[in-house]
PyMOL CGO cylinders between C-alpha atoms (Angstrom):
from pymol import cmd
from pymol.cgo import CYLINDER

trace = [
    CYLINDER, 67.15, 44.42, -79.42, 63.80, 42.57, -78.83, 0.3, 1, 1, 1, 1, 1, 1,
    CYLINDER, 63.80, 42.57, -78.83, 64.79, 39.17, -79.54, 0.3, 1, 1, 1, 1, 1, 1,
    CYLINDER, 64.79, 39.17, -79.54, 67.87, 38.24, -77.41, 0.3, 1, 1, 1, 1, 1, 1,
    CYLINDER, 67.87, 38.24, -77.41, 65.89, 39.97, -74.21, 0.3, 1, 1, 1, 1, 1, 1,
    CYLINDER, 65.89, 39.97, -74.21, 63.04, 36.94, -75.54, 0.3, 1, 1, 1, 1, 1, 1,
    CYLINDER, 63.04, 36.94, -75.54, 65.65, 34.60, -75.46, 0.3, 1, 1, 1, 1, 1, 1,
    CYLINDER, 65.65, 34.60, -75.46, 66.92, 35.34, -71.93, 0.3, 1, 1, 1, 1, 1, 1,
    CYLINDER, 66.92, 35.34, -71.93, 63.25, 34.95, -70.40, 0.3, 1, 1, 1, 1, 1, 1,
    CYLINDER, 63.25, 34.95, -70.40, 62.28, 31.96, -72.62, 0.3, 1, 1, 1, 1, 1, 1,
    CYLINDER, 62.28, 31.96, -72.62, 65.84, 29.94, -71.20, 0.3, 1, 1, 1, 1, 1, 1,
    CYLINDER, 65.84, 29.94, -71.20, 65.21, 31.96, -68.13, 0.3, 1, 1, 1, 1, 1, 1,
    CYLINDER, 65.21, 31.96, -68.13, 61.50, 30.17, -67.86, 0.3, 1, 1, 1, 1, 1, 1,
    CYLINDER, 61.50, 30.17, -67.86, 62.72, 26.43, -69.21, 0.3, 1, 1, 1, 1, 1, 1,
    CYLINDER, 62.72, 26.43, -69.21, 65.29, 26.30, -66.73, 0.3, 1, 1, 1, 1, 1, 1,
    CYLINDER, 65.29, 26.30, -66.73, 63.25, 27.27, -63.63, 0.3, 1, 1, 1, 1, 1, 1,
    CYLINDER, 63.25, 27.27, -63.63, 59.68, 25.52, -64.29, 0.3, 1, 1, 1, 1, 1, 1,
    CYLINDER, 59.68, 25.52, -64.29, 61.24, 21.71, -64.17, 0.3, 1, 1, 1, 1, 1, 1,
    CYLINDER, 61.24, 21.71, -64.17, 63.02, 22.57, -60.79, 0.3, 1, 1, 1, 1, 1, 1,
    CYLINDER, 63.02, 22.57, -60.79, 59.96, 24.42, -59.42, 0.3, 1, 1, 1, 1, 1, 1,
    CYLINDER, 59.96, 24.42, -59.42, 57.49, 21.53, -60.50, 0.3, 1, 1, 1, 1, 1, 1,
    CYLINDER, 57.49, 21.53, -60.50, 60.10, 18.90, -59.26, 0.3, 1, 1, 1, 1, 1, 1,
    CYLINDER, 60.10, 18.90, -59.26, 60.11, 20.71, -56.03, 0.3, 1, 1, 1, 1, 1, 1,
    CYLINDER, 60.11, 20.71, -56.03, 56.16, 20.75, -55.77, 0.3, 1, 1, 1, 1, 1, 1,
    CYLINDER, 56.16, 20.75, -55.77, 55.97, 17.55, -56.42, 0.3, 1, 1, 1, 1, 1, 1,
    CYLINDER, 55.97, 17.55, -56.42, 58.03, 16.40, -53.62, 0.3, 1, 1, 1, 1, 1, 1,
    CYLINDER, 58.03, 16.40, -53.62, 56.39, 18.14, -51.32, 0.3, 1, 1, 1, 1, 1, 1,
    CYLINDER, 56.39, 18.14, -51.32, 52.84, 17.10, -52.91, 0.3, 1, 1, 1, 1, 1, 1,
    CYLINDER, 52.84, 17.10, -52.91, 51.73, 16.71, -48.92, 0.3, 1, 1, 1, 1, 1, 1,
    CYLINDER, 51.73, 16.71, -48.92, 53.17, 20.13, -47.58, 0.3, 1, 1, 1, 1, 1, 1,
    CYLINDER, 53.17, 20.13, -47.58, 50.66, 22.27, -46.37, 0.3, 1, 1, 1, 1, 1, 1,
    CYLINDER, 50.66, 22.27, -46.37, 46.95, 22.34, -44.22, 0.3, 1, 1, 1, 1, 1, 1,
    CYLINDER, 46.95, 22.34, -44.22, 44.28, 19.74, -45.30, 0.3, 1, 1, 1, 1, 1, 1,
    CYLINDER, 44.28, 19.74, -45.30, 41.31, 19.57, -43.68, 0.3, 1, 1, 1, 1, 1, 1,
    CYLINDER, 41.31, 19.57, -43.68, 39.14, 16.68, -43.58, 0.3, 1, 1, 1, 1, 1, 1,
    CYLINDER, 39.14, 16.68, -43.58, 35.64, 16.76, -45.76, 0.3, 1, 1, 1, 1, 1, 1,
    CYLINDER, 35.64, 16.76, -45.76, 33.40, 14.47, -43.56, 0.3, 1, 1, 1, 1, 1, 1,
    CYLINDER, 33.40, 14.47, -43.56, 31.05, 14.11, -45.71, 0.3, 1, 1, 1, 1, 1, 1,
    CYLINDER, 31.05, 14.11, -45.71, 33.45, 12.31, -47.92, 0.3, 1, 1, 1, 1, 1, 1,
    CYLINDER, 33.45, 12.31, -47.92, 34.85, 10.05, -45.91, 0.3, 1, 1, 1, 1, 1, 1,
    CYLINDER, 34.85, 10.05, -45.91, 34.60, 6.58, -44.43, 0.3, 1, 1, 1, 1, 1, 1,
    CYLINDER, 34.60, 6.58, -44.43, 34.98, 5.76, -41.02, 0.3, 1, 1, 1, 1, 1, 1,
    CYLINDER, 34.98, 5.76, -41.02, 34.56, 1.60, -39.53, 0.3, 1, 1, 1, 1, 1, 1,
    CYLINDER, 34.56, 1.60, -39.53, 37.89, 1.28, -37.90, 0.3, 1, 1, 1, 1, 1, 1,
    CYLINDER, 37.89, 1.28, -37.90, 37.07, 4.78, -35.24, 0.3, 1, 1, 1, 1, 1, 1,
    CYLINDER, 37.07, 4.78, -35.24, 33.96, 7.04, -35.04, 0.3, 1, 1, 1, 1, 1, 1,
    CYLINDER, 33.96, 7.04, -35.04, 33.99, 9.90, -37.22, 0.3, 1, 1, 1, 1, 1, 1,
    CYLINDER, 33.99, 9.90, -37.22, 35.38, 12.97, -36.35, 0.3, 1, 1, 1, 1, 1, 1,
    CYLINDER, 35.38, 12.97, -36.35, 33.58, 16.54, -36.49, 0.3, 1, 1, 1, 1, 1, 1,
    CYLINDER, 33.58, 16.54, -36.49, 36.11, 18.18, -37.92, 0.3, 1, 1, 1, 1, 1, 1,
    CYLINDER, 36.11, 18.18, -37.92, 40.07, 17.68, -38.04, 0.3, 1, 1, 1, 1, 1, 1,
    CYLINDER, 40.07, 17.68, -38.04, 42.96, 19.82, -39.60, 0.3, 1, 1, 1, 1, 1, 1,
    CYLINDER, 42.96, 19.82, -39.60, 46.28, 18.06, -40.90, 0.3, 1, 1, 1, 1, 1, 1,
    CYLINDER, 46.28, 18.06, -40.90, 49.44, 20.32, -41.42, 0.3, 1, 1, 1, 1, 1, 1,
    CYLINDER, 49.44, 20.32, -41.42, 52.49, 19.05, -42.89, 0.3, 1, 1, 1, 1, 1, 1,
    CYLINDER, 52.49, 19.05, -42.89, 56.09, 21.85, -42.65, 0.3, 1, 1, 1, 1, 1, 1,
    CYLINDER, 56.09, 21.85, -42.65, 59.51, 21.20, -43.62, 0.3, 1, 1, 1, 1, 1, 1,
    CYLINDER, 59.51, 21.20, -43.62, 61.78, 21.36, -40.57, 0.3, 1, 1, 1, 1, 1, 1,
    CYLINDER, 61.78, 21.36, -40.57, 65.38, 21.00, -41.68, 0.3, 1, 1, 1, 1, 1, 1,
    CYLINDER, 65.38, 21.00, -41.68, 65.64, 17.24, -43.35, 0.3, 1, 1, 1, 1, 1, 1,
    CYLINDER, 65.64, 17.24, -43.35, 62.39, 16.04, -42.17, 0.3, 1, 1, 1, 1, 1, 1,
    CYLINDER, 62.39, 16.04, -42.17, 58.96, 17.36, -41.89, 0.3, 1, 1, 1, 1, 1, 1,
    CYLINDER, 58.96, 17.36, -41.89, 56.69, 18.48, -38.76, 0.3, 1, 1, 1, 1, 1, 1,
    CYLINDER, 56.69, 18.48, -38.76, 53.11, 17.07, -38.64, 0.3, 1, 1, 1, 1, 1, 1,
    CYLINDER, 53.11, 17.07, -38.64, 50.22, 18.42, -36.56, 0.3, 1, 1, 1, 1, 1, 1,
    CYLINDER, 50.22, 18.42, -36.56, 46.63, 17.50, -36.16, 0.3, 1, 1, 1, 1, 1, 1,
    CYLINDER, 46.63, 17.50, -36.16, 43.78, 18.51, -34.59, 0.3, 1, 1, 1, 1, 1, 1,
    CYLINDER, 43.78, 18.51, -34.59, 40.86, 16.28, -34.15, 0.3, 1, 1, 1, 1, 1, 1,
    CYLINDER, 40.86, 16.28, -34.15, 37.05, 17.76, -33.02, 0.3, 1, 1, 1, 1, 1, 1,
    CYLINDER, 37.05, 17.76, -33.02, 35.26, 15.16, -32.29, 0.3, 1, 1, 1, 1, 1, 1,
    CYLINDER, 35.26, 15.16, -32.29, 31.09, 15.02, -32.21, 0.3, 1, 1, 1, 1, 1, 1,
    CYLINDER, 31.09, 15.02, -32.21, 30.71, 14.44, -28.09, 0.3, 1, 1, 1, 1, 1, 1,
    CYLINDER, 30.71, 14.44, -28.09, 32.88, 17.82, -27.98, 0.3, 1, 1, 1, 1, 1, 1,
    CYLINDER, 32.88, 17.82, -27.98, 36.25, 16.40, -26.80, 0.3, 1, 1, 1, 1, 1, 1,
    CYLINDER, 36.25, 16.40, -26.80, 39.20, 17.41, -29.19, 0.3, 1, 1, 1, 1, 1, 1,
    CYLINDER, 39.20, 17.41, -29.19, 42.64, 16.01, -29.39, 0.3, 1, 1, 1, 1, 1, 1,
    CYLINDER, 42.64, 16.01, -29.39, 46.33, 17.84, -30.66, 0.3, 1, 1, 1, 1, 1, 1,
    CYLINDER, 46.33, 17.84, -30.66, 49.23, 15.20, -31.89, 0.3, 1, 1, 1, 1, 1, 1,
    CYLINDER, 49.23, 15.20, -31.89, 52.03, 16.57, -33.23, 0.3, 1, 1, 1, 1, 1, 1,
    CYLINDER, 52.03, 16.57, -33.23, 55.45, 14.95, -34.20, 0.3, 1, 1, 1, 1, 1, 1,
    CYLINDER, 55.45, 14.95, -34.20, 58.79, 15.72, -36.33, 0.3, 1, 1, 1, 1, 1, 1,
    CYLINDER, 58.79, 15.72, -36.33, 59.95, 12.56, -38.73, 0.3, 1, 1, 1, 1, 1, 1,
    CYLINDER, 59.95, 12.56, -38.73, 61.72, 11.26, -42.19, 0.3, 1, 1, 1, 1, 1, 1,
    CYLINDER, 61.72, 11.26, -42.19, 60.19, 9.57, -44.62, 0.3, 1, 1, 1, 1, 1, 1,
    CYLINDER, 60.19, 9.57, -44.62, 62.43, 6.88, -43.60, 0.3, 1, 1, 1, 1, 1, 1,
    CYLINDER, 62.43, 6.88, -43.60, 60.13, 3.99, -42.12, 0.3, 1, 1, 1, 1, 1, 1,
    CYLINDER, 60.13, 3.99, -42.12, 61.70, 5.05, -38.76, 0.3, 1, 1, 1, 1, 1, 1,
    CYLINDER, 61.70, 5.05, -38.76, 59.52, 5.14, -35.78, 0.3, 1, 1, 1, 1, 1, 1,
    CYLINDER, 59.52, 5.14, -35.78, 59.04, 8.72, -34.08, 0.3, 1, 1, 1, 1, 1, 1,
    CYLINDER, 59.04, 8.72, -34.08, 57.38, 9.23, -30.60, 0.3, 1, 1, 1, 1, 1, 1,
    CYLINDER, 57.38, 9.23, -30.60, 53.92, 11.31, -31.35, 0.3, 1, 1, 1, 1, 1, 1,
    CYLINDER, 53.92, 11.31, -31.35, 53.15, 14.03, -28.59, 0.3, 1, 1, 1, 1, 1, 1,
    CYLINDER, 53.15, 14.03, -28.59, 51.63, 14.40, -26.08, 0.3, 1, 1, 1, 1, 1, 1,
    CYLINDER, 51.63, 14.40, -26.08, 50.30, 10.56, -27.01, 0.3, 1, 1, 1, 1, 1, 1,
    CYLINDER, 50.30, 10.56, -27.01, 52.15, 8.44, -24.66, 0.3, 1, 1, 1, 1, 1, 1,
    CYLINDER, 52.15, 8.44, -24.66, 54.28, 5.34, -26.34, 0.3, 1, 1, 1, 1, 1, 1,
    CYLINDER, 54.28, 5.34, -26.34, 52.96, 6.37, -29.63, 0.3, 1, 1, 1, 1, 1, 1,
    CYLINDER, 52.96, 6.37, -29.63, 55.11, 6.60, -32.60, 0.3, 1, 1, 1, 1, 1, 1,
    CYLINDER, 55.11, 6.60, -32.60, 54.67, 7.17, -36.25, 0.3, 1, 1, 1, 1, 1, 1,
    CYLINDER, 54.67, 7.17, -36.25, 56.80, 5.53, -38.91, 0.3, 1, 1, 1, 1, 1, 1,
    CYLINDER, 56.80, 5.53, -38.91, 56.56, 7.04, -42.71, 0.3, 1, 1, 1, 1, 1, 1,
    CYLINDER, 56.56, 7.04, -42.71, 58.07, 5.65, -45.22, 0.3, 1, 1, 1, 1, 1, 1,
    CYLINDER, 58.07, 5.65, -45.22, 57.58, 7.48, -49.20, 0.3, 1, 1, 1, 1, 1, 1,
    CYLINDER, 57.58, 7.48, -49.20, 55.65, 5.45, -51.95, 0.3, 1, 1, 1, 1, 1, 1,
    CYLINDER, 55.65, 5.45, -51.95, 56.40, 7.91, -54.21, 0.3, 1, 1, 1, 1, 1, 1,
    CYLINDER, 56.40, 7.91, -54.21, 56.16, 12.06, -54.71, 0.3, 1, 1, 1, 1, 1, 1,
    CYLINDER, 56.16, 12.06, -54.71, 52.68, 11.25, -54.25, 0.3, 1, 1, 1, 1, 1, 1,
    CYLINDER, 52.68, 11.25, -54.25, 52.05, 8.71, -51.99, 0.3, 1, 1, 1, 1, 1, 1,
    CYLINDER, 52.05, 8.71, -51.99, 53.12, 7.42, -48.35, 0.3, 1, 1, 1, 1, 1, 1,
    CYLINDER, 53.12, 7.42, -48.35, 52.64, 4.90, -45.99, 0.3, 1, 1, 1, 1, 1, 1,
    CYLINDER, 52.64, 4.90, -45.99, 52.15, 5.52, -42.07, 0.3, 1, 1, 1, 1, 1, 1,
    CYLINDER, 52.15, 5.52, -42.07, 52.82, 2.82, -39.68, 0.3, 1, 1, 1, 1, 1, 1,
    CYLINDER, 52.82, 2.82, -39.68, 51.06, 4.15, -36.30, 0.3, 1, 1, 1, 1, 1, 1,
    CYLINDER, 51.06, 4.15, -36.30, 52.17, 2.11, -33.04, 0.3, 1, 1, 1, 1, 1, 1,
    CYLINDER, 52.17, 2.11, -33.04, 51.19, 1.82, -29.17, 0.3, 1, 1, 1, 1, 1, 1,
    CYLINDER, 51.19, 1.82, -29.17, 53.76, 0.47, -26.60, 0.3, 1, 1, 1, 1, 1, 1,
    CYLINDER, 53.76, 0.47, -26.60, 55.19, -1.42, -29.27, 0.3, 1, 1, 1, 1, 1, 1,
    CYLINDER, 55.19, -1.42, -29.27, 51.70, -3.19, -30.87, 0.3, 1, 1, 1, 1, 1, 1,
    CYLINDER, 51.70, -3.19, -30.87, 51.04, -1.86, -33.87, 0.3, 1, 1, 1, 1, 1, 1,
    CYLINDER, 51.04, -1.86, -33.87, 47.53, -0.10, -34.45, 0.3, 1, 1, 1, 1, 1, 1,
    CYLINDER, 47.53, -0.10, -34.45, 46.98, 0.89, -38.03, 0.3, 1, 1, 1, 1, 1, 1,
    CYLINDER, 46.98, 0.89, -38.03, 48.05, 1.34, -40.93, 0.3, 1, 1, 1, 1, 1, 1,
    CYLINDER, 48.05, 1.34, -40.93, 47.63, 4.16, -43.16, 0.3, 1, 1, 1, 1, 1, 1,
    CYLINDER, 47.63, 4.16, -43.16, 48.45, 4.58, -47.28, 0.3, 1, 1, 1, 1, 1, 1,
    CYLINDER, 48.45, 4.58, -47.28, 48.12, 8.37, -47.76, 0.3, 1, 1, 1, 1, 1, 1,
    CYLINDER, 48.12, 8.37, -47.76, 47.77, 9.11, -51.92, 0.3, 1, 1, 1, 1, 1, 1,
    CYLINDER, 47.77, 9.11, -51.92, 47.92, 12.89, -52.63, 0.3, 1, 1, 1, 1, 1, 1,
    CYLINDER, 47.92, 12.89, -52.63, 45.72, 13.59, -55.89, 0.3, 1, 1, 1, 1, 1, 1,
    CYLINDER, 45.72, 13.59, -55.89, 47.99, 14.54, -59.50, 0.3, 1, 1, 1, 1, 1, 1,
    CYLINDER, 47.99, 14.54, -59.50, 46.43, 18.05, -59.50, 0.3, 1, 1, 1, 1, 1, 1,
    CYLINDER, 46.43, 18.05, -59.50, 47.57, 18.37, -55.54, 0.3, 1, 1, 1, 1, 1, 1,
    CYLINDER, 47.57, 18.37, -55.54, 43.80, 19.64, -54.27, 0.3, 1, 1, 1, 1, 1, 1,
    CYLINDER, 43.80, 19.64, -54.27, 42.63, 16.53, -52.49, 0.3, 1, 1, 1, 1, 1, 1,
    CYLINDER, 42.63, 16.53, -52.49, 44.36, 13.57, -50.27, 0.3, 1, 1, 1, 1, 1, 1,
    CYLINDER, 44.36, 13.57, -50.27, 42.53, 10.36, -49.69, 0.3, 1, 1, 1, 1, 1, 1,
    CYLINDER, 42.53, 10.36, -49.69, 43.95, 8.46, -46.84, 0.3, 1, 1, 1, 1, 1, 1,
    CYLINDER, 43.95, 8.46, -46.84, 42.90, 4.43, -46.22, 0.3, 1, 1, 1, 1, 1, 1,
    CYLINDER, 42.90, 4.43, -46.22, 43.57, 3.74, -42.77, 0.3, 1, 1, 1, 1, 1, 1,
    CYLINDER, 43.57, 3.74, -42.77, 43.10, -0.46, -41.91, 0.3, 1, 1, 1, 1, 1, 1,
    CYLINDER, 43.10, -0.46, -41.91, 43.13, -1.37, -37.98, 0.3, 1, 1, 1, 1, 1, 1,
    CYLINDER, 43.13, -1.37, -37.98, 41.70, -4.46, -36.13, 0.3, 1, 1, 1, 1, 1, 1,
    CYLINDER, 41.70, -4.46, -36.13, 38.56, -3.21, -34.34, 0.3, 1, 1, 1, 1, 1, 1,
    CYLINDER, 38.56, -3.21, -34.34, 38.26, -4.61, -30.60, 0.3, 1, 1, 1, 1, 1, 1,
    CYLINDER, 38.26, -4.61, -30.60, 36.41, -7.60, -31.80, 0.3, 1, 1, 1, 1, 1, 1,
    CYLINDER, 36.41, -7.60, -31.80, 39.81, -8.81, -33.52, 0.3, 1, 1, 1, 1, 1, 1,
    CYLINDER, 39.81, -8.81, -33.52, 38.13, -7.84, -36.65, 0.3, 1, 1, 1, 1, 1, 1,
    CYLINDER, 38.13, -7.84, -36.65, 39.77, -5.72, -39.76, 0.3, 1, 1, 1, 1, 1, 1,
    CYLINDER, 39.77, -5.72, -39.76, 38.33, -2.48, -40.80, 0.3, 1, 1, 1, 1, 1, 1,
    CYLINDER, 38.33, -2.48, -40.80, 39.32, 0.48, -42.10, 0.3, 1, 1, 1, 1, 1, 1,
    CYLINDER, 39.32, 0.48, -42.10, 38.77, 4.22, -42.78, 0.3, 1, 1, 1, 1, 1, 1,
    CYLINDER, 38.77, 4.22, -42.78, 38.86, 6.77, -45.67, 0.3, 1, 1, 1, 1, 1, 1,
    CYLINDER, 38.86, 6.77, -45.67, 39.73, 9.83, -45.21, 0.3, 1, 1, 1, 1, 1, 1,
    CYLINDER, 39.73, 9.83, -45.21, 39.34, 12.85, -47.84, 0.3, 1, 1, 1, 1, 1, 1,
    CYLINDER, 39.34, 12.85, -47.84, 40.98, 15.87, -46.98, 0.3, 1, 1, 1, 1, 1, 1,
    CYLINDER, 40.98, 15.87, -46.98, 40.86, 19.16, -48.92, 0.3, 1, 1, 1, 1, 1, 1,
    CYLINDER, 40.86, 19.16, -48.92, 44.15, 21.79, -49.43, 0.3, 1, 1, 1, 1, 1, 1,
    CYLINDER, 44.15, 21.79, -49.43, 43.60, 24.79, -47.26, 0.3, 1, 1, 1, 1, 1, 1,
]
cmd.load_cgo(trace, "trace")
């Protein structure tokens, strides 16, 4: 009587893990990150105090907040709803702002970030294999014409 219960859980269990791990890994940047400053980089903007990154499926696409603290006190709330398409979206309330993504692959994207048409950065997001960590490398032109860039290490929530 034991065994063919077994049998039931053990195809039971193979059947369900590879389309529960295929569906983690394609959402390997769902969730809250926030940023470890002391990790990261910054050239391209001044450092932040503290910022919080969530990423939620919204029927095909995916909704994206942030919010920013910044050291002088100020804060700042963007927020958006996109494809991993390469497809510019307007970013709220950021006037002629929009945010193109465009999948690398289940662990990696690219974010094309534009104002009024010019574009302003560009970001290569790369989500770590165990899914704890995401290092974003953000290169810009500074307003001396020159390149720089960011890093930016968030931590899962």
């Amino acid at each position: 009587m034991r065994r063919p219960v077994y049998c039931v859980v053990v195809v039971f269990l193979a059947l369900v893990q590879p389309v529960t791990k295929a569906a983690q890994e394609a959402d390997a940047w769902a969730g809250t990150w926030k940023l470890n400053v002391a990790q990261s980089f910054y050239e391209l903007s001044a450092a932040p105090k503290s910022e919080v990154v969530r990423f939620e499926r919204s029927g095909e696409g995916w909704k994206i907040s942030e919010d920013v603290n910044y050291v002088d006190g100020s804060w700042m709330h963007r927020h958006g709803v996109f494809k991993f398409d390469g497809i510019a979206c307007p970013v709220a309330p950021v006037l002629f702002t929009t945010w193109a993504f465009t999948r690398i692959d289940e662990h990696a994207y690219d974010l094309v970030e534009k104002r009024g048409g010019s574009l302003i950065s560009i970001t290569r997001t790369a989500i770590s294999t165990d899914g704890t960590t995401r290092k974003s490398t953000t290169v810009g032109t500074n307003e001396q014409g020159r390149t720089v860039q960011n890093i930016a290490i968030y931590e899962r929530q």
